[in-house]
C-alpha positions as CSV (number, residue, x, y, z in Angstrom):
1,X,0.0,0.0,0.0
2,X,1.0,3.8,-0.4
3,X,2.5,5.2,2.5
4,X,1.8,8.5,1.9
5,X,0.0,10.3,4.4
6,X,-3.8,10.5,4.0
7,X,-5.3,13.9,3.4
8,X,-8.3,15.0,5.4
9,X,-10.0,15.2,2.3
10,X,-9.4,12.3,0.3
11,X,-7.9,9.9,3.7
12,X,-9.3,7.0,1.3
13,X,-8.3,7.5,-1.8
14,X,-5.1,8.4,-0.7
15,X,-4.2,4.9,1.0
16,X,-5.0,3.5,-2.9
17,X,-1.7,2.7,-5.4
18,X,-4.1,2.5,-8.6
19,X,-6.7,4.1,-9.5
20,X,-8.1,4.0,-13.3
21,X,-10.7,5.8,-15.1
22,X,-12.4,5.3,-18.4
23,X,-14.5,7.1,-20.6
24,X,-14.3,9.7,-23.3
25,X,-13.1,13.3,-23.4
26,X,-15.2,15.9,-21.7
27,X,-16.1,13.4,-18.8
28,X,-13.0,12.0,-18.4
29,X,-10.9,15.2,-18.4
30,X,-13.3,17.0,-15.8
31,X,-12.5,13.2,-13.5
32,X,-9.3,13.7,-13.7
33,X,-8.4,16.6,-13.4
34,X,-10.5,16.0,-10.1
35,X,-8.1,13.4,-9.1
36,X,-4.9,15.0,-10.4
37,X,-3.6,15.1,-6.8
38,X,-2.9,11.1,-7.2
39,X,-0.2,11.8,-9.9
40,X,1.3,8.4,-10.8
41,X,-1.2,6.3,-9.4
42,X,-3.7,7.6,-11.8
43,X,-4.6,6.0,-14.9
44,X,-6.8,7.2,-18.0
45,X,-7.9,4.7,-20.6
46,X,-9.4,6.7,-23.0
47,X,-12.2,6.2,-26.1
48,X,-11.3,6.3,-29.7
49,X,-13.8,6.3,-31.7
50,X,-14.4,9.4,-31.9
51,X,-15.2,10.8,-36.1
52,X,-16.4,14.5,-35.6
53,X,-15.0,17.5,-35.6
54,X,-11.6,18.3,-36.5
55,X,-10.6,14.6,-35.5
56,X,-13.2,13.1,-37.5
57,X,-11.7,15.3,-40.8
58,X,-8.0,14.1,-39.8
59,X,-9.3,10.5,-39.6
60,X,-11.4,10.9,-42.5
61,X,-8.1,12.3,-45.0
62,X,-6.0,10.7,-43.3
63,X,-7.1,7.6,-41.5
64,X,-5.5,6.8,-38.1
65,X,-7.1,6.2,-34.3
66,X,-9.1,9.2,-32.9
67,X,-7.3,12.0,-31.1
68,X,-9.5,14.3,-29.9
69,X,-10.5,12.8,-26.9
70,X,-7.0,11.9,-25.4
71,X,-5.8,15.6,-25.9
72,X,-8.9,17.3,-24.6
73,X,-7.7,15.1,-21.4
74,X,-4.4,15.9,-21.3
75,X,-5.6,19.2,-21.1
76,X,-8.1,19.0,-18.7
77,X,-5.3,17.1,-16.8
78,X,-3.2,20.5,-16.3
79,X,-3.4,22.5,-12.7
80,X,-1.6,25.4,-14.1
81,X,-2.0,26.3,-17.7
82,X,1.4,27.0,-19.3
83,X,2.5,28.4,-23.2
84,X,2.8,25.0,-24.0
85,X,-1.2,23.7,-22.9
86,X,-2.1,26.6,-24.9
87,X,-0.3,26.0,-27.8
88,X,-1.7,22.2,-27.6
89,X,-5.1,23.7,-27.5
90,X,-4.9,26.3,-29.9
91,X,-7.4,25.9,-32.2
92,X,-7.3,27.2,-36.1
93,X,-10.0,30.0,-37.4
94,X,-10.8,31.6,-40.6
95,X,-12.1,29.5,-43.9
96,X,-9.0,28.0,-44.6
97,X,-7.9,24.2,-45.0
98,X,-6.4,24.5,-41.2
99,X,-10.3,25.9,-40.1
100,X,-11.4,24.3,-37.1
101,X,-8.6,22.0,-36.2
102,X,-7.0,21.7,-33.2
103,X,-3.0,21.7,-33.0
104,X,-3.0,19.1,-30.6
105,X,-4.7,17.2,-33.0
106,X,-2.2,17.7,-35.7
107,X,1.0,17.0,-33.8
108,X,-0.7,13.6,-32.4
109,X,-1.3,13.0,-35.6
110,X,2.1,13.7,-37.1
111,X,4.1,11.8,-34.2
112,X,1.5,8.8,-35.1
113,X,2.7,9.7,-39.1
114,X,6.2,9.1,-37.9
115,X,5.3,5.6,-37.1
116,X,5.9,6.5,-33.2
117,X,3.8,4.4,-31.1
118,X,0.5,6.2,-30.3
119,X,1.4,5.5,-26.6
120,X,5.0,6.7,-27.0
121,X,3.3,10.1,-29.1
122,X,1.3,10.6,-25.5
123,X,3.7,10.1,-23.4
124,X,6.0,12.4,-25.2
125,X,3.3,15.0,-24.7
126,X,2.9,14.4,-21.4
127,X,6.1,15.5,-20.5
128,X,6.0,18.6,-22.7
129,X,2.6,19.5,-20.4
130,X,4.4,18.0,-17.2
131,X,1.3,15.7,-16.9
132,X,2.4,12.9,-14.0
133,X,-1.1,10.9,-14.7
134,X,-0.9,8.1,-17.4
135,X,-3.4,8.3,-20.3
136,X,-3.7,4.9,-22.6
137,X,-5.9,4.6,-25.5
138,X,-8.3,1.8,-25.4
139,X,-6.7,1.0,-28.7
140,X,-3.6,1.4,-31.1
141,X,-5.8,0.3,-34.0
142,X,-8.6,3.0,-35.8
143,X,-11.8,1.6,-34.7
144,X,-15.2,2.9,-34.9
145,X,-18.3,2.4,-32.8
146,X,-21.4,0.7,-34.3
147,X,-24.9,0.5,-33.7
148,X,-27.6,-2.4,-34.0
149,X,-31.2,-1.1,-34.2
150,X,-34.3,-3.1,-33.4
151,X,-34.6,-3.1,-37.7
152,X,-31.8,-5.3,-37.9
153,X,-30.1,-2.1,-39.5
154,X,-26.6,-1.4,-38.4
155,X,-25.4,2.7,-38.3
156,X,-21.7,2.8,-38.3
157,X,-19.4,5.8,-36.6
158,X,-19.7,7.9,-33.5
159,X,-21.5,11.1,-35.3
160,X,-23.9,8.7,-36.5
161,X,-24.5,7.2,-33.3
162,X,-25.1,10.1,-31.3
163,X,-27.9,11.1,-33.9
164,X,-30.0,7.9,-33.2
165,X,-33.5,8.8,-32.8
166,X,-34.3,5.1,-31.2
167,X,-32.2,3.1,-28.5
168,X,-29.8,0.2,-30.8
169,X,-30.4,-3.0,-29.2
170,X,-26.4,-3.6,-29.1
171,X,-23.1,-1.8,-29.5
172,X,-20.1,-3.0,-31.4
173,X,-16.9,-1.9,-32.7
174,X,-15.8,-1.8,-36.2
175,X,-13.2,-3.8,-37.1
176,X,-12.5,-6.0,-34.0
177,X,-9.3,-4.0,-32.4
178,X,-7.2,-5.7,-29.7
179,X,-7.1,-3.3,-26.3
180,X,-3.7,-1.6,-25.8
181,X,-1.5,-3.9,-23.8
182,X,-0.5,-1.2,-20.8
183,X,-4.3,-0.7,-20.1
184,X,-5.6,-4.1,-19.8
185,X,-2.6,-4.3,-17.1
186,X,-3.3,-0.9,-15.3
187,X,-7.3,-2.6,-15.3
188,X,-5.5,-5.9,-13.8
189,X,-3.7,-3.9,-11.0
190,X,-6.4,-1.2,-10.0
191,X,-7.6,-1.0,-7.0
192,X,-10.4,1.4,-8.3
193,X,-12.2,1.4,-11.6
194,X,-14.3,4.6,-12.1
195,X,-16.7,4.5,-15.0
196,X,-18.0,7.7,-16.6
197,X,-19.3,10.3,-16.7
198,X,-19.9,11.2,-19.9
199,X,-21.6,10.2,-23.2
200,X,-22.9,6.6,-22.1
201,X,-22.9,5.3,-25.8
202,X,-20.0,7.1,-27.7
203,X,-17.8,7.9,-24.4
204,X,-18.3,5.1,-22.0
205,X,-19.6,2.1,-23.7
206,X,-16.4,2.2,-25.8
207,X,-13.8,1.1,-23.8
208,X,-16.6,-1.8,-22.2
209,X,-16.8,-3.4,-26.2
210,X,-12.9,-4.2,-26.2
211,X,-13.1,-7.9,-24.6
212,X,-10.0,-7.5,-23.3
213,X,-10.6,-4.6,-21.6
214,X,-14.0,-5.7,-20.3
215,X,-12.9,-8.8,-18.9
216,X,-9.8,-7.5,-16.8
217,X,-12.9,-5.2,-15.4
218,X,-14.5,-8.7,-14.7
219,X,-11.3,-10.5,-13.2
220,X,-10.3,-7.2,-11.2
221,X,-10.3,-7.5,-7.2
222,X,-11.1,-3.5,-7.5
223,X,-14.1,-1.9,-6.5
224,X,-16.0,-0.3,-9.9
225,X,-17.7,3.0,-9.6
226,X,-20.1,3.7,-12.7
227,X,-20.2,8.1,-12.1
228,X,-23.2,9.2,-13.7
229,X,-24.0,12.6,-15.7
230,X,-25.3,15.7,-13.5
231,X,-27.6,16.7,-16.5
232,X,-29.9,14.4,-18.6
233,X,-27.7,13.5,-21.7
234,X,-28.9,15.4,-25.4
235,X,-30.2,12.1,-27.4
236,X,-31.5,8.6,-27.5
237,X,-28.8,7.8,-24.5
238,X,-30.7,10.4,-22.4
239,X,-33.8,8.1,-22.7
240,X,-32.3,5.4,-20.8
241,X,-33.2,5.2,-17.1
242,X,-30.5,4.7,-14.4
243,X,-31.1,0.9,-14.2
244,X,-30.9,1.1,-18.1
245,X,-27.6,2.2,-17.7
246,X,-26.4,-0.3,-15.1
247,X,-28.3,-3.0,-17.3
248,X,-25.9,-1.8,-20.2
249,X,-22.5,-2.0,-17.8
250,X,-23.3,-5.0,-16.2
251,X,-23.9,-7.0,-19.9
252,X,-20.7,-6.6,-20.8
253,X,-19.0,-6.8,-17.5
254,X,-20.9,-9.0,-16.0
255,X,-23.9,-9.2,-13.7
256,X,-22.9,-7.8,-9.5
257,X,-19.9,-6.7,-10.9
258,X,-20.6,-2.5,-10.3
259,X,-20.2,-1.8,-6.8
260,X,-21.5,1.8,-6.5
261,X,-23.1,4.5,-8.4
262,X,-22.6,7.9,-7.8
263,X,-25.0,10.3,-9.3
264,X,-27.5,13.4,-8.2
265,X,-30.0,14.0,-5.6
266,X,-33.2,13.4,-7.7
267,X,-32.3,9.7,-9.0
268,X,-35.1,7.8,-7.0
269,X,-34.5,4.6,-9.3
270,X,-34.6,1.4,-7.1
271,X,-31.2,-0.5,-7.7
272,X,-29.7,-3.9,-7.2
273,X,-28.8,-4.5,-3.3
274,X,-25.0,-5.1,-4.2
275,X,-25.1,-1.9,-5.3
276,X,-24.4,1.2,-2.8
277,X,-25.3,4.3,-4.3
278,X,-24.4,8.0,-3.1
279,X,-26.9,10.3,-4.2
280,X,-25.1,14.0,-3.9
281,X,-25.2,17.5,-5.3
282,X,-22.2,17.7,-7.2
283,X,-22.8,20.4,-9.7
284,X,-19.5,23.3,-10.3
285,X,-20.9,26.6,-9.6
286,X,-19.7,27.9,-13.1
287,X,-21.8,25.0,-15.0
288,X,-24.2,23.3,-13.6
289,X,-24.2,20.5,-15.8
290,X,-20.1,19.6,-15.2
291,X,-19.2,18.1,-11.8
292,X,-17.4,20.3,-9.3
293,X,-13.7,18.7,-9.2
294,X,-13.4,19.1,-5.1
295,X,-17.1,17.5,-4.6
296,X,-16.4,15.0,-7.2
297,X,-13.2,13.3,-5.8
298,X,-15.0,13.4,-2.3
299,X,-18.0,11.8,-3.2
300,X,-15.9,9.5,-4.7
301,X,-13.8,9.0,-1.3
302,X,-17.1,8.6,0.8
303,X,-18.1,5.7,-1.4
304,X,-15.3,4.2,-0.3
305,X,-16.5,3.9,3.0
306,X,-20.2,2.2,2.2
């Protein structure tokens, strides 16, 4: 075990050596950047699916996995923003070719054109930002999410999943991608495994389709933590009900394998008894709809305790 000594506000996630997250950008960053104080012991394993935006145009001209999502966390990540986060965040305007991408983007994408491994690229970055936390890709390979509907029909890439208008009756990933190596042994040696928040189909689900990935989740001794969104998710995700969700995370990791559920205040939804659940105001006072970062890692040390 760690032998630092505990904080008075996180005394329990302190005493932890590993502690791994997984989801997609927005979510993810906001977690760990909540959590940043663990440094080393931290681990993000990170979607890529992701085809919009100026990742989806890179992917799109110039194949490759998805970066967007791994730089908005390495971002998100920083605790004091430096010339260099800026310059990895600087985004392009005007109508030209360059329009709308991010340079972040571009220089993942170059190392990755050098043939540098897309783990070696990040971790390069990493200590250009001075990020201590490890982020891992859930994959090396391009992969993109797909989606069953109750028509037999199947809709293929992230944009296009988002813009469902009814619930797919099952989630898969185009082609079949092995997990990277490093996070299916981070998963192995957790002693936490946080879940969300974020986009449950295109940011969370994800990482919970790679076999691999899902069935060190399975195996692990650690405690898993699904985190759910503040604010009712924008499309057919935001249909599903709390026990939907859990339904969803337990078919793919297996039934009494979630431990807790942290979410808000007005989720009555009855849940499974192996399940403890921490029902808290967690909203930031700047957005309600993002998770305050000091709230967030205490919530997640009082669940802990249950």
């Amino acid at each position: 075990m760690n032998k630092s000594i505990p904080t008075p506000r996180h005394p329990n996630l302190q005493q932890l050596n590993q502690v791994v997250a997984l989801g997609g950008g927005h979510g993810l960053g906001r977690l760990l950047s909540s959590l940043a104080f663990l440094k080393e012991r931290l681990t993000g394993i990170v979607a890529t699916t992701d085809n919009g935006g100026s990742t989806g145009r890179i992917r799109s001209q110039h194949g490759g996995i998805a970066w967007g999502d791994l730089r908005n966390c390495l971002n998100q990540i920083i605790t004091k923003p430096t010339v260099a986060s800026a310059l990895f965040e600087y985004r392009f305007g005007g109508s030209g070719e360059l329009s709308g991408h991010n340079l972040g983007n571009l220089i993942l994408k170059a190392l990755e054109n050098m043939q540098i491994r897309p783990l070696e690229g990040i971790n390069l970055v990493r200590e250009l930002l001075h990020v201590r936390a490890s982020l891992i890709p859930m994959s090396e390979s391009p992969v993109h999410l797909a989606a069953v509907l109750p028509s037999d029909k199947m809709v293929v890439g992230e944009v296009s999943v988002d813009a469902l208008d009814k619930l797919p009756t099952d989630l898969l990933l185009i082609p079949q991608v092995s997990a990277t190596p490093e996070a299916v042994d981070a998963l192995r040696h957790a002693d936490l495994i946080l879940l969300g928040p974020g986009s449950f189909f295109t940011s969370i689900m994800p990482n919970l389709l790679l076999s691999q990935l899902s069935s060190a989740i399975t195996e692990s001794r650690a405690k898993v933590i699904f985190i759910d969104n503040i604010g009712k998710e924008h499309g057919v995700a935001g249909s599903l009900s709390l026990a939907d969700r859990v339904a969803w995370i337990e078919k793919f990791i297996g039934s009494h394998r979630l431990n807790g559920i942290i979410t808000t205040p007005a989720e009555t939804a009855d849940l499974p008894p192996h399940i403890k659940v921490v029902r808290q105001a967690l909203s930031a006072d700047d957005v309600y709809y993002r998770h305050d970062r000091l709230k967030l890692s205490q919530a997640i040390d009082h669940i802990l305790t249950l």
